[in-house]
C-alpha positions as CSV (number, residue, x, y, z in Angstrom):
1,X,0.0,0.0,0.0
2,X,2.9,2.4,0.9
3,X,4.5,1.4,-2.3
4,X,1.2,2.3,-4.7
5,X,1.3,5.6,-2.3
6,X,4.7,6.1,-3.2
7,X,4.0,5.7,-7.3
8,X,0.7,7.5,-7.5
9,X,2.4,10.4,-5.6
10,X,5.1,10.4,-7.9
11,X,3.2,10.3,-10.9
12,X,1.4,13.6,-9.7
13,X,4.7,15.3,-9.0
14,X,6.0,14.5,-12.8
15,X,3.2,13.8,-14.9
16,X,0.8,16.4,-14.3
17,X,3.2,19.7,-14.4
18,X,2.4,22.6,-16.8
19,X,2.4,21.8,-20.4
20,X,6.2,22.8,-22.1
21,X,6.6,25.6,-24.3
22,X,8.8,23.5,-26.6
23,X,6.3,20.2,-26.4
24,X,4.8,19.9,-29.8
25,X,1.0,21.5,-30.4
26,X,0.9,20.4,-34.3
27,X,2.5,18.5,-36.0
28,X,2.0,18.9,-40.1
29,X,3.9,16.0,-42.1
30,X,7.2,16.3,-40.6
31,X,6.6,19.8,-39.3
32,X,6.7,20.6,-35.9
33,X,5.3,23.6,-34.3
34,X,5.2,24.5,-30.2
35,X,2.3,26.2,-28.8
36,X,4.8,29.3,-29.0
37,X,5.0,29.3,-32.2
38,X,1.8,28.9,-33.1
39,X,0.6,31.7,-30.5
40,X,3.1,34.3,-31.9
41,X,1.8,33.6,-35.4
42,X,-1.6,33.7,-34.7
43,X,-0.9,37.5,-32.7
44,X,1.0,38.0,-36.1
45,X,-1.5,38.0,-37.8
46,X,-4.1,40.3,-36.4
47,X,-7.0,37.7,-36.2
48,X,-7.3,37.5,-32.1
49,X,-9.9,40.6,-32.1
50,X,-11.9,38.7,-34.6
51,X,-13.9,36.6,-32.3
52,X,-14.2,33.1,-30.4
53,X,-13.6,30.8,-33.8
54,X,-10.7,33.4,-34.9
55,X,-8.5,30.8,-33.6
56,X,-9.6,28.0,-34.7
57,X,-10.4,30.0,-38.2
58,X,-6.5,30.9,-38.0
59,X,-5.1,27.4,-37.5
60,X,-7.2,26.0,-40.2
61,X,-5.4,29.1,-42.6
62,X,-2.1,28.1,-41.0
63,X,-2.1,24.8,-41.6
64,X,-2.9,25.5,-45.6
65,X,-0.2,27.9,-45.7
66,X,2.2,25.4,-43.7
67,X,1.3,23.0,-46.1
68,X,1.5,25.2,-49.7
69,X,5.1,26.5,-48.6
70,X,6.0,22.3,-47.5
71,X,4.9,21.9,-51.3
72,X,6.7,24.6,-52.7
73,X,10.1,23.4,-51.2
74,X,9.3,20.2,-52.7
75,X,9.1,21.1,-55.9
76,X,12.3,23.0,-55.4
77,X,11.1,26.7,-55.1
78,X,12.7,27.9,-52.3
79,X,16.4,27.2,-54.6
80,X,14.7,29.1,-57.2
81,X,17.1,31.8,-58.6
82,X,14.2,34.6,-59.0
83,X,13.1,33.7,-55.6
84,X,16.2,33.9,-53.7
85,X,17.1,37.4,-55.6
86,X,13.2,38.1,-54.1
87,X,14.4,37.3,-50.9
88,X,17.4,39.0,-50.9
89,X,15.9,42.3,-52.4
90,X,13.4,41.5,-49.0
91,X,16.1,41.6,-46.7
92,X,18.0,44.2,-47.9
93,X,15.0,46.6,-47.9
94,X,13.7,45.4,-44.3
95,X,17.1,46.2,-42.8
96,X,17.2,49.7,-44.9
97,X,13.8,50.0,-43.4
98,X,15.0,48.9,-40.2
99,X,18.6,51.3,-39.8
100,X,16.6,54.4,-41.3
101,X,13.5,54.3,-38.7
102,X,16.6,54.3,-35.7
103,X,18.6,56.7,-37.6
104,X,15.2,58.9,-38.1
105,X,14.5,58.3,-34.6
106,X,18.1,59.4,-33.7
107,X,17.9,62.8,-35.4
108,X,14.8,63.2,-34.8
109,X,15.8,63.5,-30.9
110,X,18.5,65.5,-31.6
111,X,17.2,68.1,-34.4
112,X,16.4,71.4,-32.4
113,X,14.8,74.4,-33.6
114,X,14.7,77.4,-31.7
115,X,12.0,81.1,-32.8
116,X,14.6,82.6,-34.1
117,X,15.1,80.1,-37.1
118,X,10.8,79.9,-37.3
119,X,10.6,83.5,-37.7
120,X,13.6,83.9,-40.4
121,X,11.5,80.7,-41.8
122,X,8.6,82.9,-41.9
123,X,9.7,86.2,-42.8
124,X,11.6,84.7,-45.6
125,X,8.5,83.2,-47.0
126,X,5.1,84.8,-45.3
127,X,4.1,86.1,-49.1
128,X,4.4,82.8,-50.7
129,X,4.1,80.5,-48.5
130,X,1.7,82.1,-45.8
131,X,-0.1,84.9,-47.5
132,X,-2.3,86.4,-44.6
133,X,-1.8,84.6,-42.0
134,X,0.5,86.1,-38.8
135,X,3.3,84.1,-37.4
136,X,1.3,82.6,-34.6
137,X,-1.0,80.6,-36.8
138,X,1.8,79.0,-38.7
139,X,4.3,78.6,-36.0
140,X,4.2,74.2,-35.4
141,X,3.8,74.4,-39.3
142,X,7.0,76.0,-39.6
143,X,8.7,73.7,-36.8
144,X,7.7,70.6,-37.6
145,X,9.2,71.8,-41.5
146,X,12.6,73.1,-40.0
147,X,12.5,70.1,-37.7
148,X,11.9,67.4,-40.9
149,X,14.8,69.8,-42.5
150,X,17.2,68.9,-39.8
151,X,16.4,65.9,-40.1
152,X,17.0,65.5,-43.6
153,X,20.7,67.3,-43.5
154,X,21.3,64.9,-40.5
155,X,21.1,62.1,-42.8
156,X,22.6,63.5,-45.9
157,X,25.8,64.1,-43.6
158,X,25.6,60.4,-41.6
159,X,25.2,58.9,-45.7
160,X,28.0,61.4,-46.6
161,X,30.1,60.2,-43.6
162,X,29.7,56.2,-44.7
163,X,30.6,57.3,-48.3
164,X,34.2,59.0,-46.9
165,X,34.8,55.8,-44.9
166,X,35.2,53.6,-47.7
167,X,36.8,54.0,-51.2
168,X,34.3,54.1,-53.9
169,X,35.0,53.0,-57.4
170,X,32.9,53.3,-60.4
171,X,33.4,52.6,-64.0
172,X,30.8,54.9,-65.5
173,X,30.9,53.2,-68.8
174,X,30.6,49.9,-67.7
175,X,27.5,51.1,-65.8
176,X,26.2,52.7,-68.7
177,X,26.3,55.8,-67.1
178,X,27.5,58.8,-69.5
């Protein structure tokens, strides 16, 4: 009696714990995919608002996706010369994307503009550019212009500063530049 104690206790203590993040929730063919996974693809993809069967509505469109993209590698279409220049055109624009939003946010935190550069803003072009209208009115306008300025020069000079770092070489003709 002790002994059965002994087991049934044991198998409370080991068997029953919380479910593992890496234990497999689906498997499709030899695809495996943790409850992680799936959880951070379904948040992905902006179906969680969408009601009690978005869920279930998701895992059914994940599973036909999992299985289309199994099919294309198959076939061999993920070696596919178009599709990896695809890919790599993907990449390299996601991590332009990616370096210019820091850089943006970079200047942006830096640029300063004081009233003495909004007012020469606005003297300089009240007649064109504000016909009527006193400084007051157009005063964030002209910041948030000077401001986007700044920002603008701050990158010019950061793109000018990675040009002068390196030595740039260019056969115009070759290039078909004339």
């Amino acid at each position: 009696m002790n002994r059965l104690f002994m087991v049934v206790a044991m198998f409370l203590i080991f068997g029953c714990g919380a479910p593992s993040k890496d234990k497999t929730a689906l498997k499709i063919g030899d695809i495996k995919i943790t409850a992680q996974e799936f959880d951070a693809a379904f948040k992905a993809s902006g179906m969680t608002y969408m009601g009690e069967d978005s869920r279930k509505q998701f895992l059914e469109r994940f599973i036909s996706r999992k299985l289309i993209l199994s099919e294309a590698e198959k076939i061999g279409l993920d070696k596919d010369s178009q599709f990896l220049e695809s890919v790599q055109i993907f990449w390299e624009q996601s991590l332009l994307k990616l370096i210019l939003a820091q850089k943006s946010k970079e200047f942006s935190s830096n640029a300063r503009v004081d009233d003495s550069e909004i007012a020469a803003y606005y003297e300089k072009r009240k007649e064109v550019s504000f016909p009527g209208k006193e400084l007051t009115e157009v005063h964030a306008q002209i910041k948030w212009i000077l401001l986007k300025q700044k920002q603008s020069q701050a990158l010019q000079e950061w793109i000018s500063s990675l040009e002068g770092a390196v030595k740039i070489e260019s056969d115009y003709k070759l290039l078909g530049i004339n």
